[in-house]
Backbone and ligand atoms as CSV (ligand in chain L), in Angstrom:
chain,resi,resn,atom,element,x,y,z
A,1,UNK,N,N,-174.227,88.317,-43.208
A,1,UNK,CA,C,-174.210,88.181,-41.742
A,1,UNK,C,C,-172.962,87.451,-41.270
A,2,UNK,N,N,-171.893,87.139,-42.163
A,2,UNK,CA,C,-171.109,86.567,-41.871
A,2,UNK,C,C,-169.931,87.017,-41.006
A,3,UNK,N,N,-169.657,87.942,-41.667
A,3,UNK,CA,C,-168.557,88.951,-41.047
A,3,UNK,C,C,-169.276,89.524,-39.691
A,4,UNK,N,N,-170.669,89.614,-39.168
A,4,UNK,CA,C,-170.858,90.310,-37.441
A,4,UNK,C,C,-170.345,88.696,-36.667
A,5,UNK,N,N,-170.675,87.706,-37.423
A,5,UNK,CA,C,-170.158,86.472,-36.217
A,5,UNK,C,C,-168.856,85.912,-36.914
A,6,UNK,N,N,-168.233,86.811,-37.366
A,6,UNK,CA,C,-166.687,86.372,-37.493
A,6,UNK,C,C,-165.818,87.998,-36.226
A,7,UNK,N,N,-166.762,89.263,-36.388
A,7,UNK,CA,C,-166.952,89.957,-35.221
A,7,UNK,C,C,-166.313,89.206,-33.673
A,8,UNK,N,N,-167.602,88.760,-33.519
A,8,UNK,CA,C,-168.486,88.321,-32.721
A,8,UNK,C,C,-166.776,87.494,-31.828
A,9,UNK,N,N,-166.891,86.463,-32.990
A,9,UNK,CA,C,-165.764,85.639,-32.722
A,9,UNK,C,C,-164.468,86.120,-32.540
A,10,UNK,N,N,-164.178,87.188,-32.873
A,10,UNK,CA,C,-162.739,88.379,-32.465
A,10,UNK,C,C,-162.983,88.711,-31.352
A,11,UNK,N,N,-164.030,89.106,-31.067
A,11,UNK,CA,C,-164.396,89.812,-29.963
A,11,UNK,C,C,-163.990,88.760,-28.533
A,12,UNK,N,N,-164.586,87.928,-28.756
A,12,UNK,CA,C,-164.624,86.555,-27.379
A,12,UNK,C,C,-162.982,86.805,-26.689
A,13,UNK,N,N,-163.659,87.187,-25.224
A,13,UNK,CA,C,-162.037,87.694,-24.697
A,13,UNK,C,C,-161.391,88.534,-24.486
A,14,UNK,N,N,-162.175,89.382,-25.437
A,14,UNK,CA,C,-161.325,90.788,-25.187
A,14,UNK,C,C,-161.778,91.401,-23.948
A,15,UNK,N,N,-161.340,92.872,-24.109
A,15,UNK,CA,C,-161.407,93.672,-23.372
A,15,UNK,C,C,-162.936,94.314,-23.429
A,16,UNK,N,N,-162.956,95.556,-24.654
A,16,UNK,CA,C,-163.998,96.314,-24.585
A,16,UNK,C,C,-163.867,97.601,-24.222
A,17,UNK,N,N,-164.861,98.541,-24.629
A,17,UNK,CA,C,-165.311,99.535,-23.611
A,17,UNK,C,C,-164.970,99.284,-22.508
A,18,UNK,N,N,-164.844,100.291,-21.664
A,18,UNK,CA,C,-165.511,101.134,-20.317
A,18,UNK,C,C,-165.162,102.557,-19.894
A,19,UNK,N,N,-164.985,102.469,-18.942
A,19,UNK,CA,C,-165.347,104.267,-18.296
A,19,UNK,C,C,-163.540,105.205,-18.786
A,20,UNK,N,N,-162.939,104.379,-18.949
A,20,UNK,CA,C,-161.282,104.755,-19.386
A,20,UNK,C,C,-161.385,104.770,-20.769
A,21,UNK,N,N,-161.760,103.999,-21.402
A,21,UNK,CA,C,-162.390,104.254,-23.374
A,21,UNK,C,C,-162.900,105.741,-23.420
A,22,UNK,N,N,-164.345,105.668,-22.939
A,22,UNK,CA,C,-164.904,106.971,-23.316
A,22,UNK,C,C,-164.146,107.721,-23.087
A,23,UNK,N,N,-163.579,108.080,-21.414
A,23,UNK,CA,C,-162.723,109.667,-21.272
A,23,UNK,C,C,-161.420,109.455,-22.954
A,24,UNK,N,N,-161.311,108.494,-22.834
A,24,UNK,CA,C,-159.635,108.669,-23.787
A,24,UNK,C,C,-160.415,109.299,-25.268
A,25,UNK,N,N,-161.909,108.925,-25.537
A,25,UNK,CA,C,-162.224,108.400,-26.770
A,25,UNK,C,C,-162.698,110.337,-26.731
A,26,UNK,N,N,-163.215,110.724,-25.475
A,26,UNK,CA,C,-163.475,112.308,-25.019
A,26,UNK,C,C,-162.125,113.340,-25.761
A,27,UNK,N,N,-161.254,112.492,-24.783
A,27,UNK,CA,C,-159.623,113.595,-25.255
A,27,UNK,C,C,-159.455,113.884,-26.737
A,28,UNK,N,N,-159.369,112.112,-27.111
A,28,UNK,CA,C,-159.333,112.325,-28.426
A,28,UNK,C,C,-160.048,113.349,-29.542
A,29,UNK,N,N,-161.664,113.458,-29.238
A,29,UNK,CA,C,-162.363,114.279,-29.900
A,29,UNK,C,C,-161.397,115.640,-29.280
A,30,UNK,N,N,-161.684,115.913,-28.178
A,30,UNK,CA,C,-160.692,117.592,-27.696
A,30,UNK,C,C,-159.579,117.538,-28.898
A,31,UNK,N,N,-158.817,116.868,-28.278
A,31,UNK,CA,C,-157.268,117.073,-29.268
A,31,UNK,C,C,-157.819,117.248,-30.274
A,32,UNK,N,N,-158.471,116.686,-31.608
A,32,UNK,CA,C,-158.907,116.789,-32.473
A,32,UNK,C,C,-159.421,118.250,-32.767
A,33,UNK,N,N,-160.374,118.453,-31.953
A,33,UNK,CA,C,-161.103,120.181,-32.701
A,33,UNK,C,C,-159.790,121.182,-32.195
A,34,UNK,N,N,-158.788,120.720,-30.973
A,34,UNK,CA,C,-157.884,122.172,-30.577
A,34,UNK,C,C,-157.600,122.465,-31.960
A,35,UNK,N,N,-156.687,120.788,-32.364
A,35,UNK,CA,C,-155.961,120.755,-33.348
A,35,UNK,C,C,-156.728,121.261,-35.177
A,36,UNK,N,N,-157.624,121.564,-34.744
A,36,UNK,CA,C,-158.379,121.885,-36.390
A,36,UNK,C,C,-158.148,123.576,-36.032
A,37,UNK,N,N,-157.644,123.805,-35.034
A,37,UNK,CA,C,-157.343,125.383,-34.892
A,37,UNK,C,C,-155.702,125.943,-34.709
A,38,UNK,N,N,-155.294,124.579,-34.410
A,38,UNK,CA,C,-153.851,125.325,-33.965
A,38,UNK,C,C,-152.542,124.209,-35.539
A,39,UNK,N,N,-153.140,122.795,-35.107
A,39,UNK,CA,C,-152.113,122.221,-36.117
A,39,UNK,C,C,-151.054,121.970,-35.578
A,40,UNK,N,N,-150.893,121.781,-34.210
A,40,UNK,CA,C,-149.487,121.546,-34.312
A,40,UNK,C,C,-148.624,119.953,-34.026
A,41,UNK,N,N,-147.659,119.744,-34.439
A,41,UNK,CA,C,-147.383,118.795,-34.863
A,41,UNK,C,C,-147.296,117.611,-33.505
A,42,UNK,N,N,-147.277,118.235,-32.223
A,42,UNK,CA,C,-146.980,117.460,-31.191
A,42,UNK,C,C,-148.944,116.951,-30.647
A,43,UNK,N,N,-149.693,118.262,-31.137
A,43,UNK,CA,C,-150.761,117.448,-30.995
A,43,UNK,C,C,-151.289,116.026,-31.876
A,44,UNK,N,N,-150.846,115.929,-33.151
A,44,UNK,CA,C,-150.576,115.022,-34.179
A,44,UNK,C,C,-149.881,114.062,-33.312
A,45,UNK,N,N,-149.075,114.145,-32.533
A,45,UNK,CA,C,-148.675,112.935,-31.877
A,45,UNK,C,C,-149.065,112.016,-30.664
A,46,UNK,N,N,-150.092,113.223,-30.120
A,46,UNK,CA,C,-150.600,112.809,-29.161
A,46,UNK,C,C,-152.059,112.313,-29.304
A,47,UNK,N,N,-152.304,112.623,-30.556
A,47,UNK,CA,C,-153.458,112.028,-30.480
A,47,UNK,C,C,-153.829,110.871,-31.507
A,48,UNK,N,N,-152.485,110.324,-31.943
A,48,UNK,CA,C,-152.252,108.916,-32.612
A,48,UNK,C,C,-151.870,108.011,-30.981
A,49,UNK,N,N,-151.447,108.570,-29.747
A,49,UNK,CA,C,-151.025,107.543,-28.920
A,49,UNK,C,C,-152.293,107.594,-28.478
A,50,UNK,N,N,-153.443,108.542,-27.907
A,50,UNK,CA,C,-154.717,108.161,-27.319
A,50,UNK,C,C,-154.995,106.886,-28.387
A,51,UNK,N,N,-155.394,107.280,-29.517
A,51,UNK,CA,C,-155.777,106.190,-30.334
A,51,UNK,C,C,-155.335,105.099,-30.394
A,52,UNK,N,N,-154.038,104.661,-30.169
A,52,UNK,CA,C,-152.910,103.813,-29.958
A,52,UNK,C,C,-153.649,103.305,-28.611
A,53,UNK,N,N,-153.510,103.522,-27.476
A,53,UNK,CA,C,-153.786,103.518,-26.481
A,53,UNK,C,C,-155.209,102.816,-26.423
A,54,UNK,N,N,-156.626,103.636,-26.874
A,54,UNK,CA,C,-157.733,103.296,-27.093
A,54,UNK,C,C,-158.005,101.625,-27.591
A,55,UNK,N,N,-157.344,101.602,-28.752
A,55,UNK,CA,C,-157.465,100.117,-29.093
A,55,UNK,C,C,-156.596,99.054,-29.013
A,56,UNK,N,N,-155.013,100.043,-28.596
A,56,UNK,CA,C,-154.524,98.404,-27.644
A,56,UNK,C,C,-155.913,97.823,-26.068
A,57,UNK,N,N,-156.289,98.985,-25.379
A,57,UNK,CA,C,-157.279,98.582,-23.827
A,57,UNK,C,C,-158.550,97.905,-24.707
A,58,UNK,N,N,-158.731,98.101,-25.834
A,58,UNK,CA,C,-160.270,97.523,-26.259
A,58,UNK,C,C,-160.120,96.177,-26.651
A,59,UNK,N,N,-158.665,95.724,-27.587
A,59,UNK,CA,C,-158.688,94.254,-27.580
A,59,UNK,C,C,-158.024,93.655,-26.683
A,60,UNK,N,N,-157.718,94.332,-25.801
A,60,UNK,CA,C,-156.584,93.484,-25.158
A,60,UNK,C,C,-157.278,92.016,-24.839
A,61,UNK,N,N,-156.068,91.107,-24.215
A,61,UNK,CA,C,-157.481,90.161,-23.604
A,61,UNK,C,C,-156.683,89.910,-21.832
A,62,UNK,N,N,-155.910,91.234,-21.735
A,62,UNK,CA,C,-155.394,90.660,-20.493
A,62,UNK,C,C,-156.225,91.990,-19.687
A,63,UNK,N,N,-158.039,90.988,-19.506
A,63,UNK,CA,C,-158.926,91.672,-18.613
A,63,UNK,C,C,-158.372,92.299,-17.471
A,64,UNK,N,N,-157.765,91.500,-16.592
A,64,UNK,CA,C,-157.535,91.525,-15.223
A,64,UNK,C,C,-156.633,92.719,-14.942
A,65,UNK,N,N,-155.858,93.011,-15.735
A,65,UNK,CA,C,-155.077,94.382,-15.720
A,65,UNK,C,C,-155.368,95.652,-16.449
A,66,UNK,N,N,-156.702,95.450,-17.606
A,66,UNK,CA,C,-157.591,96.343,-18.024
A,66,UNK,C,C,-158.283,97.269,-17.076
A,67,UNK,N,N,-158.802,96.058,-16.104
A,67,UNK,CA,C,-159.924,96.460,-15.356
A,67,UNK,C,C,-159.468,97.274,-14.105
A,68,UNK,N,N,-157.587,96.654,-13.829
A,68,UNK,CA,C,-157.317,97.187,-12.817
A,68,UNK,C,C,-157.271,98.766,-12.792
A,69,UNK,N,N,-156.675,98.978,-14.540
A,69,UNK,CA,C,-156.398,100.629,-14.842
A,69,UNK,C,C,-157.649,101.906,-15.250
A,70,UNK,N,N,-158.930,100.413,-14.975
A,70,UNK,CA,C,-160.041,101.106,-15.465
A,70,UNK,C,C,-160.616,101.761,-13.619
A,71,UNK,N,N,-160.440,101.093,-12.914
A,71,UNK,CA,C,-160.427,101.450,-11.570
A,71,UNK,C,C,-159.302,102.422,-10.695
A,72,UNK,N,N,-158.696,102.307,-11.143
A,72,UNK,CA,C,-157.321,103.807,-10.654
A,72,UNK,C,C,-157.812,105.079,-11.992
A,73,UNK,N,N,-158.457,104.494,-12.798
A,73,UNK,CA,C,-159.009,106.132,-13.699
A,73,UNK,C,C,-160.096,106.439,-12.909
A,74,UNK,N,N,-160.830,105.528,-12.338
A,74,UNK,CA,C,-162.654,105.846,-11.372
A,74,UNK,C,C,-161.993,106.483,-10.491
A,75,UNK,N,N,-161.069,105.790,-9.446
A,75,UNK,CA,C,-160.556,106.381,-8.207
A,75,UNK,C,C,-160.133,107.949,-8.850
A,76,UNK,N,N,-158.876,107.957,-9.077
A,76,UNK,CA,C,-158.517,109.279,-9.702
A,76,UNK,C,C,-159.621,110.340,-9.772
A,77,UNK,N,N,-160.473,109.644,-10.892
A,77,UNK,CA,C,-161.158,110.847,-11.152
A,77,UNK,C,C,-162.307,111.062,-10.122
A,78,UNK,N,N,-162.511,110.767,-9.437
A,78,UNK,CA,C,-163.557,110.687,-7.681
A,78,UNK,C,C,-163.165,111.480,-6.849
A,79,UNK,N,N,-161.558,111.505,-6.862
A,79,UNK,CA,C,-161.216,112.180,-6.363
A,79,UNK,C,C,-160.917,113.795,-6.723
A,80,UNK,N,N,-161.047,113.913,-7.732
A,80,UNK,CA,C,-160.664,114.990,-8.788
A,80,UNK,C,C,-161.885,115.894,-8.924
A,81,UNK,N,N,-163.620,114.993,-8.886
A,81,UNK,CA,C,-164.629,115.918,-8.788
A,81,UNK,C,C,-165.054,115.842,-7.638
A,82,UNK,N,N,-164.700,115.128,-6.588
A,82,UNK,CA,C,-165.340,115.634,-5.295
A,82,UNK,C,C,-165.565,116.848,-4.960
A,83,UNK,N,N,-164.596,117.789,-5.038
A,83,UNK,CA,C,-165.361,119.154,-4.349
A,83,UNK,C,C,-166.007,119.516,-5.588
A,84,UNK,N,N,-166.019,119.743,-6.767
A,84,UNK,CA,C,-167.022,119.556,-7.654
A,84,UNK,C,C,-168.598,118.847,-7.414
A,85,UNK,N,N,-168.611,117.312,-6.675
A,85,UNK,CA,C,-169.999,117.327,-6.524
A,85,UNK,C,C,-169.841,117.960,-5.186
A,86,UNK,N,N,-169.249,118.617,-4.234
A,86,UNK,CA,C,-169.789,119.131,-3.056
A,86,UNK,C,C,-170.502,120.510,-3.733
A,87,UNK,N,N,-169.990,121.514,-4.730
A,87,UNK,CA,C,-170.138,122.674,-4.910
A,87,UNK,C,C,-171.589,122.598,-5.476
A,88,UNK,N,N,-171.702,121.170,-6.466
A,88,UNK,CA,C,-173.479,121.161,-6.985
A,88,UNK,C,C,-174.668,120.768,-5.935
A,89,UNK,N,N,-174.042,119.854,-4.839
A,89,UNK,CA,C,-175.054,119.623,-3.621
A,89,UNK,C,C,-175.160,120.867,-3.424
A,90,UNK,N,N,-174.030,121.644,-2.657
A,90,UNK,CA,C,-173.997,123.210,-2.209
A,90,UNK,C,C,-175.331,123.809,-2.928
A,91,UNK,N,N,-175.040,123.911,-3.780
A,91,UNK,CA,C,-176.043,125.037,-4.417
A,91,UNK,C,C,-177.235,124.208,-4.614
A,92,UNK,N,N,-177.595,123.017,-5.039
A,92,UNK,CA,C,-178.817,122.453,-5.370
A,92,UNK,C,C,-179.651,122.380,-3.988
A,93,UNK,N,N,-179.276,122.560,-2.712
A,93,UNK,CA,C,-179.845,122.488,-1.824
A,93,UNK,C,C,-179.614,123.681,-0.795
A,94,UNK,N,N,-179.405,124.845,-1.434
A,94,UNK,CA,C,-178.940,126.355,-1.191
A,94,UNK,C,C,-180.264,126.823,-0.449
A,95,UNK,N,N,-181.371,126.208,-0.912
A,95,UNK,CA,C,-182.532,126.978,0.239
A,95,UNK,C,C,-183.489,126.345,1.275
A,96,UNK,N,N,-182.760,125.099,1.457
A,96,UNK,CA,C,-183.230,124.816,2.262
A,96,UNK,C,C,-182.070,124.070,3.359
A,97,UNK,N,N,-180.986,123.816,2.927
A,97,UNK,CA,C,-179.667,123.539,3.984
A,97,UNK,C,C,-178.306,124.118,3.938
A,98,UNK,N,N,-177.896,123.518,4.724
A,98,UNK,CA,C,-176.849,124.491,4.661
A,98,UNK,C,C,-175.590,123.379,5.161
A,99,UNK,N,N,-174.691,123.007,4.725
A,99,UNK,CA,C,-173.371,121.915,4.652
A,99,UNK,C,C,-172.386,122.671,5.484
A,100,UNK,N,N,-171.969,122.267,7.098
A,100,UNK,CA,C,-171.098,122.180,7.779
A,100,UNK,C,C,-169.593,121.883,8.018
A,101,UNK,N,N,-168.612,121.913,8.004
A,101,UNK,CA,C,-168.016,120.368,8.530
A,101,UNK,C,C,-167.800,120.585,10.050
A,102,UNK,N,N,-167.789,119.757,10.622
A,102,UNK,CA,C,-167.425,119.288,12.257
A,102,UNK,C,C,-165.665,120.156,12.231
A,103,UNK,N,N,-165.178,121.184,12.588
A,103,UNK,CA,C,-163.972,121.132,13.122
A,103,UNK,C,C,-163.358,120.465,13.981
A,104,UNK,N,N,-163.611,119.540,14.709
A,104,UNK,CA,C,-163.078,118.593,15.294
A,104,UNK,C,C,-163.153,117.337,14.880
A,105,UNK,N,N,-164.043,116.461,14.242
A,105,UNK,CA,C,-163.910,115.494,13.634
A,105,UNK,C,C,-164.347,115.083,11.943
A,106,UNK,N,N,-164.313,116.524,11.461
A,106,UNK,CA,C,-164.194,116.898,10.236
A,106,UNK,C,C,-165.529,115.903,9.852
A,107,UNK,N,N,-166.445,115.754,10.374
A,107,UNK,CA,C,-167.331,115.194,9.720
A,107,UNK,C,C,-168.501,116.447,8.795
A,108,UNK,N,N,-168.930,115.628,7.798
A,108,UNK,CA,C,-169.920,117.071,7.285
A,108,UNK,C,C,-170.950,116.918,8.121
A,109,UNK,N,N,-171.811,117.880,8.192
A,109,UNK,CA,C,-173.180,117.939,9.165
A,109,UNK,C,C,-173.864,118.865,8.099
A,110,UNK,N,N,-175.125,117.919,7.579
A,110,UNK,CA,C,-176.397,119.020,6.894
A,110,UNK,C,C,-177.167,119.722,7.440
A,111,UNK,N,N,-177.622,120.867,8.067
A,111,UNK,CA,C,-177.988,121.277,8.742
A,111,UNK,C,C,-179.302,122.599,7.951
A,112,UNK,N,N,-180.288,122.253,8.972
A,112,UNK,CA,C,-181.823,122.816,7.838
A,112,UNK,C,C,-181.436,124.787,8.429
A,113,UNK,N,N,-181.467,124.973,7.655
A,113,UNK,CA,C,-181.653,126.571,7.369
A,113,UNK,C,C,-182.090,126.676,8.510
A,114,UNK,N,N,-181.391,128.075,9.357
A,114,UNK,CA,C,-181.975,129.145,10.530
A,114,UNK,C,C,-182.756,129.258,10.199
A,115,UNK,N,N,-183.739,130.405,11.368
A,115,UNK,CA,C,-185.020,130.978,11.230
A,115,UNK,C,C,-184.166,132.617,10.963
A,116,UNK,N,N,-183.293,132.833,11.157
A,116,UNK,CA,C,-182.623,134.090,11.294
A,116,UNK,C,C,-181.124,133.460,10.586
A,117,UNK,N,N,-180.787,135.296,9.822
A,117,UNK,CA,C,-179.425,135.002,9.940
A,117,UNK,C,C,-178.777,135.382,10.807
A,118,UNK,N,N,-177.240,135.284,11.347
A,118,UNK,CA,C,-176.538,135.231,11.932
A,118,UNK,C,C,-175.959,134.294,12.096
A,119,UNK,N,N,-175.020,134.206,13.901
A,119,UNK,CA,C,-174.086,133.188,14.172
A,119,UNK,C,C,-175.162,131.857,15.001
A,120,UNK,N,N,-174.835,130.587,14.460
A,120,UNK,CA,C,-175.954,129.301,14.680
A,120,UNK,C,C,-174.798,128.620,15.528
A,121,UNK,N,N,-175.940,128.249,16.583
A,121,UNK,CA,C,-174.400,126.939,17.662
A,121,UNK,C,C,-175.212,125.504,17.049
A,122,UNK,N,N,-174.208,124.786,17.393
A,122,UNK,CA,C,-174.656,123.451,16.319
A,122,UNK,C,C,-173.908,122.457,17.204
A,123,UNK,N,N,-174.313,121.042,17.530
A,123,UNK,CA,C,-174.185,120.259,18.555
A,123,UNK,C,C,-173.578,119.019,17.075
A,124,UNK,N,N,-171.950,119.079,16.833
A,124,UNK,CA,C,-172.325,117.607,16.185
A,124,UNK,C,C,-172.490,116.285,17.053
A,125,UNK,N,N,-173.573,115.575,15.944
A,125,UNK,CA,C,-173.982,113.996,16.265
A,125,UNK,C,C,-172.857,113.297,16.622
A,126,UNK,N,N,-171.561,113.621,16.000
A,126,UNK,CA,C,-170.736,112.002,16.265
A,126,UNK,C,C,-170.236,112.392,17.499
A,127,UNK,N,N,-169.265,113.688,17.389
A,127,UNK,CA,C,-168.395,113.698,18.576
A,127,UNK,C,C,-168.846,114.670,19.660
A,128,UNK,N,N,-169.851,115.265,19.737
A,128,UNK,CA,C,-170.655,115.844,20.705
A,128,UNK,C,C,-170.178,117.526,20.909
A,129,UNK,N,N,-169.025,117.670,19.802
A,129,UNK,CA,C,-168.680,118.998,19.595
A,129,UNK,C,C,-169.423,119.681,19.579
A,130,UNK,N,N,-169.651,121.157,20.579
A,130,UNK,CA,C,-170.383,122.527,19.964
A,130,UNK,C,C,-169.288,123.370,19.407
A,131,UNK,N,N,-170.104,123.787,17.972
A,131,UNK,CA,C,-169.338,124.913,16.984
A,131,UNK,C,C,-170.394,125.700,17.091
A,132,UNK,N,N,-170.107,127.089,16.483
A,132,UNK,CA,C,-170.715,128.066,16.539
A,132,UNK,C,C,-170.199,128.561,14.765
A,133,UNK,N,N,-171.432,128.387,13.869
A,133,UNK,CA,C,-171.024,129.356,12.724
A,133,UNK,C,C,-171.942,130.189,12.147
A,134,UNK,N,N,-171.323,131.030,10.829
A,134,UNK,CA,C,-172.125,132.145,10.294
A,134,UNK,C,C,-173.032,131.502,9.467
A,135,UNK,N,N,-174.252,131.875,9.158
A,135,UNK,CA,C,-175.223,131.767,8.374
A,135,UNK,C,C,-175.584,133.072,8.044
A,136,UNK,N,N,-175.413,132.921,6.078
A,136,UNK,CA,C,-175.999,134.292,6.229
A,136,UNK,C,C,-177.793,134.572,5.225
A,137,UNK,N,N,-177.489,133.131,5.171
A,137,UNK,CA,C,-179.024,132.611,4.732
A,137,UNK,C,C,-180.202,132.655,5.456
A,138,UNK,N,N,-181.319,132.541,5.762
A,138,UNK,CA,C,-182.202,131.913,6.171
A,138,UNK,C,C,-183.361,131.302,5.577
A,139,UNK,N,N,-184.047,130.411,6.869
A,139,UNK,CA,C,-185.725,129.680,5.912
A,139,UNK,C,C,-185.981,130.778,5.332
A,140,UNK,N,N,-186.681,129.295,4.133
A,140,UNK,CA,C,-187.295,130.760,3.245
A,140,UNK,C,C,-188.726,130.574,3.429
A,141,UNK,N,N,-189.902,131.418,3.540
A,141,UNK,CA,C,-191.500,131.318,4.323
A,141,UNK,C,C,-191.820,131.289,2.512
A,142,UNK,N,N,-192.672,130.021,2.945
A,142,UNK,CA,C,-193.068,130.323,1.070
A,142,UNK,C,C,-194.991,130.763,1.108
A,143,UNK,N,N,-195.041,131.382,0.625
A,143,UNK,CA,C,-196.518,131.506,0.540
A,143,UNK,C,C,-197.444,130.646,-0.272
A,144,UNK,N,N,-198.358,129.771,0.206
A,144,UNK,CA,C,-198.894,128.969,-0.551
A,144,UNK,C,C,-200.234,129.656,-1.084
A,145,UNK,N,N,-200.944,130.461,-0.103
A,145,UNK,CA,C,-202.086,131.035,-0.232
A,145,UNK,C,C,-202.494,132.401,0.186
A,146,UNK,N,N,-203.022,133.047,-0.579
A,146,UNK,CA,C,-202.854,134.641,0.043
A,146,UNK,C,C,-204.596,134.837,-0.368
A,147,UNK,N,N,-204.428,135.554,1.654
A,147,UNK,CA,C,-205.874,135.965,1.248
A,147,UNK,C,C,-206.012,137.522,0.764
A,148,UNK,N,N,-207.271,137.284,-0.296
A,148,UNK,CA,C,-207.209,138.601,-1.079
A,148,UNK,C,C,-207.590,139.703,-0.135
A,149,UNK,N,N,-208.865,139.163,1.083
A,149,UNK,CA,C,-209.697,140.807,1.351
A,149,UNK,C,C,-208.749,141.012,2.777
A,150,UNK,N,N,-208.618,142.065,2.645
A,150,UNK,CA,C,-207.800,142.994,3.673
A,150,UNK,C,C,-208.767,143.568,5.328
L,1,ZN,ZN,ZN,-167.726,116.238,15.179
């Protein structure tokens, strides 16, 4: 047990994990399997600097500038899947709303499924804009109970 609290004691200070480890520790595995197919020598180089990279940010002990680069990788990448999570709201809520934006103050507006398709006028909340758009969806009538005798 000696060597986890001689660990233990390396450890005090450092850096660590976080959300910039895994993606790098991610690449690394990628580079790795391209490279079990292609071999080439510049991937060999690039994926000694992830590694390079990986465990200079894990011991470092200069937190304060760890953490700063661990937060411009969050930002970055937030920005990078946003329309990504718009496209999974989109569809995860495909039958019963329907996602707007305000042309005038670009705000989004969720808006519950027509009774009909066609063109819907729509009053936004913030800036009191009327738009007019296509829907080519509508409610969907779900049947809970059907009577059998005719
Ligand atoms: Zn608006």
């Amino acid at each position: 047990m000696k060597w986890v609290y001689k660990l233990q004691r390396f450890m005090i200070g450092r850096y660590g994990p976080d959300e910039l480890y895994k993606f790098l520790f991610k690449l690394y595995i990628s580079l790795f399997i391209i490279n079990l197919f292609f071999n080439f020598r510049i991937l060999n180089i690039l994926e000694l600097l992830v590694i390079f990279i990986m465990f200079y940010r894990f011991f470092s002990k200069k937190i304060y500038t760890r953490r700063k680069e661990n937060d411009k990788y969050l930002e970055l990448r937030s920005r990078f899947l946003k329309p990504f999570n718009n496209l999974k709201r989109n569809y995860k809520d495909r039958d019963y709303f329907v996602y707007k934006k305000c042309s005038k103050c670009k705000t989004t507006l969720k808006l519950p499924l027509p009774s009909r398709r066609g063109i819907q006028q729509v009053k936004c909340p913030k800036c009191k804009h009327r738009m007019k758009f296509l829907c080519l969806r509508q409610e969907k009538v779900e049947v809970i109970k059907q009577n059998k005798r005719k």
